[in-house]
N, C-alpha and C positions, 0 to 999 in steps of 0.2 A: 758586599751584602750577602746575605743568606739566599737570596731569592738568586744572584748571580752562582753560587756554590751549586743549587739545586739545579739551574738550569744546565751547567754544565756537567753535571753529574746525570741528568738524561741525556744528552748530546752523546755523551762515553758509553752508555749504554746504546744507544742507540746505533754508534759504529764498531760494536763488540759483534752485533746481531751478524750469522753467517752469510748472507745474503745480498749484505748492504750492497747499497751499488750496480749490484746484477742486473736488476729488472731496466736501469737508467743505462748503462753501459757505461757506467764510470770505473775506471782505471783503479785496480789496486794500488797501484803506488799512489795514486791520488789522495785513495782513502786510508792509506800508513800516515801519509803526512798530514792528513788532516785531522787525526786521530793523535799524533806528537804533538800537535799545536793546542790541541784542546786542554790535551793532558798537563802540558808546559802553565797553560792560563788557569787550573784547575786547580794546579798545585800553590799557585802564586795565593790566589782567593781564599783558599784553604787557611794555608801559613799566615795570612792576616786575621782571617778570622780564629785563629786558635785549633783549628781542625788538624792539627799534627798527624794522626794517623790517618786520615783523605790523604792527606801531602804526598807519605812516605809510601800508602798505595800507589799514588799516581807515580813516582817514580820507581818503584819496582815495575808498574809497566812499561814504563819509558825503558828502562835496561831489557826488558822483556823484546821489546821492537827494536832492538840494536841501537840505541841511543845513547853517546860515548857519554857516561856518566863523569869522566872523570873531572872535567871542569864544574858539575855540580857538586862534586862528592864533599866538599865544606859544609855546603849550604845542608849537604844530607845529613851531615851530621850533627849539624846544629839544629835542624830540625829533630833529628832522634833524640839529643840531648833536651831538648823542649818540653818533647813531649813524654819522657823519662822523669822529667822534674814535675808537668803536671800532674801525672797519675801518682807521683809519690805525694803531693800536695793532698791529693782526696785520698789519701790515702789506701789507692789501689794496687800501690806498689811497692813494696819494701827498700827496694834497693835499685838505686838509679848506675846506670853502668855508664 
């Protein structure tokens, strides 16, 4: 649902902030992985809801935090292909690659 997209679209923002964690004494590597996970769950909600480019966000960060894209790298491209074919549909985009 929409309301799961947004919640976890502040959850990412919220562990982007430079400080997360400091004041609590939690482990960066805590907050890497719990920040993969989110992003992993973000993108899935996303791609259901049609939010193609959330998705393709969320996994350029994931490769950003060392995240071995290559087992997704199908999924990413069907995702870009997705959302190539919507924007050409409204015709925001001439040409789908």
């Amino acid at each position: 649902t929409t309301s799961a997209e947004s919640d976890y679209s502040v959850a990412i923002d919220l562990l982007d902030e430079d400080d997360i964690g400091m004041k609590e004494n939690i482990a960066d590597t805590f907050i890497r992985e719990l920040k993969i996970k989110v992003l992993q769950l973000h993108a899935e909600i996303c791609i259901r809801l049609g939010l193609y480019d959330k998705a393709l966000d969320d996994y350029a960060m994931l490769a950003e935090l060392g995240v071995d894209m290559t087992a997704e790298n199908q999924k990413v491209q069907l995702v870009e292909h997705m959302y190539g074919t919507m924007l050409m549909k409204t015709g925001m985009l001439q040409k789908c690659n």
